[in-house]
N, C-alpha and C positions, 0 to 999 in steps of 0.2 A: 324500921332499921335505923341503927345511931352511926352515923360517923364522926368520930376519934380525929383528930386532927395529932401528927406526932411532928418534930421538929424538921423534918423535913416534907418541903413543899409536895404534894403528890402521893407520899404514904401515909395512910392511915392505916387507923383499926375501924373496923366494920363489925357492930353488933345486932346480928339480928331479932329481931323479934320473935320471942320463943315461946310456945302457946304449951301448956305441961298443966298434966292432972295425974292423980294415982296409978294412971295408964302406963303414962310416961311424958314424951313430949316431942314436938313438930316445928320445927322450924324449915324453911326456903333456904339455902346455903347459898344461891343466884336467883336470883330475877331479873332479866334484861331491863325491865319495864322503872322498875324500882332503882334501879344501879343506873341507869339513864336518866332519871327523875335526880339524882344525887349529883349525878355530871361525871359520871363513869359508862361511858357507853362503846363499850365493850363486845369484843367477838372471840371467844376460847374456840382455839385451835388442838387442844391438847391438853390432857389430865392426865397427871403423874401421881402415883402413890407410892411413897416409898415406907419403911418398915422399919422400925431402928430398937436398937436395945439404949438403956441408962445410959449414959454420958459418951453418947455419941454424938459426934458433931460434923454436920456437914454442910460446908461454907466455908469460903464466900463463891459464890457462882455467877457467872452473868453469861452471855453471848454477845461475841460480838464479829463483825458486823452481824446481821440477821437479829436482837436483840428481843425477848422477850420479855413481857409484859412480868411480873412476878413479884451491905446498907449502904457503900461508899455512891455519894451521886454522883453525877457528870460530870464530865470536864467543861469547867468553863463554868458552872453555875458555884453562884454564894456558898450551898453545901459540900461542897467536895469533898470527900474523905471524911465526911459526919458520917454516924450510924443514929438508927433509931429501933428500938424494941419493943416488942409485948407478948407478956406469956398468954399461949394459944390453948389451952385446956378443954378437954368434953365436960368440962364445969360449967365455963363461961362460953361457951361455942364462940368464940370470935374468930374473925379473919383479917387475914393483913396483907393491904392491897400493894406490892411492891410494882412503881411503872419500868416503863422499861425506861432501859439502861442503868438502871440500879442494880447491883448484886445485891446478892440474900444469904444466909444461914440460917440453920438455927441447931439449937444441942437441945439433948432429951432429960428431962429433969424427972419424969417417972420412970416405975419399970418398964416400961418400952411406949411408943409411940408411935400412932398410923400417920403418918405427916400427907395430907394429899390437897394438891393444886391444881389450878387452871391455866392456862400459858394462853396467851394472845398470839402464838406465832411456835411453830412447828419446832421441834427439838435440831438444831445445826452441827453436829458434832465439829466438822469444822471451824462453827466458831466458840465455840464449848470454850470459857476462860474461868480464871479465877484468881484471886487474891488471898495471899496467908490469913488464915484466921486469926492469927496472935499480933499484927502488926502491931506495933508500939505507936506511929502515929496516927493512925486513925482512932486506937484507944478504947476496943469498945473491952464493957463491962460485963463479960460473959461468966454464967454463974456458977461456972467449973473451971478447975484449973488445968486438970488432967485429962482433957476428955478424950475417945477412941478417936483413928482420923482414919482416912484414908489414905494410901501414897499419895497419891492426886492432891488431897488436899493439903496434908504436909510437907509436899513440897511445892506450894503454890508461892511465888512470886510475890513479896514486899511491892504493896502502889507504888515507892517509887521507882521500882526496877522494871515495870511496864512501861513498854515503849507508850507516847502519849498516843499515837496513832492507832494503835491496838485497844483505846476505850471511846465508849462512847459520849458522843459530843452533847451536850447540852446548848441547845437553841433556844433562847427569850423569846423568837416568835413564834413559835410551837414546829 
């Protein structure tokens, strides 16, 4: 397996090693053994699959308190309010490791998309938050302008209209 280094500390892209003949082809999607050899040692608590048509987009998501494993970083760390991307395709089987207290997105650039993850920690509807997908300062370059949303997500709260206390902290000593 390859990992991807993206501009923020902690995410990557994860390319696994993909074994394919006229048959088809096999790859590992986890390996505790392997992902812990990489310094990702990891416990999934919960797998989400969700189902989406074309230019659907959902994000930005995080939890918090209760936070799980799964683009804006932490408060208090270098990256704050960065994003980082990469397209996830059954071409290139990759995966992208978002830690916690990072939010995530993403919008559908085929006819539709199986989107399914792994979470380090149980779904908290309580702490269930989010951030506008369109914010202007955080800037990301999403590769739709119009895309479907949800209520929930269009009407999620500008970073800076989040109480600071309402995201999760970023600690240097882990």
């Amino acid at each position: 397996m390859k990992i991807i280094e993206t501009v923020l500390p902690g995410c990557v892209v994860i390319e696994p090693d993909v074994h394919g003949d006229a048959r088809g082809f096999f790859y590992e999607s986890y390996n505790a053994e392997k992902y812990k050899n990489a310094g990702f040692d990891l416990r999934f608590m919960q797998t989400n699959v969700s189902r989406s048509a074309h230019g659907v987009l959902r994000g930005l998501h995080y939890q918090y308190p209760n936070p799980q494993g799964k683009l804006v970083s932490r408060v208090g760390s270098q990256t704050f309010g960065r994003w980082a991307a990469a397209i996830l395709s059954a071409a290139n089987k990759r995966h992208f490791w978002v830690p916690e207290g990072f939010a995530h997105g993403f919008v559908v650039l085929s006819e539709f998309a199986t989107f399914s993850y792994q979470c380090t920690a149980l779904y908290d509807r309580a702490a269930d938050a989010g951030i506008r997908w369109n914010d202007a300062e955080i800037g990301i370059d999403w590769p739709i302008s119009a895309p479907q949303l949800s209520d929930k997500d269009e009407k999620a709260p500008f970073l800076r209209d989040v109480p600071r206390e309402a995201l999760p902290r970023f600690d240097a000593n882990g």
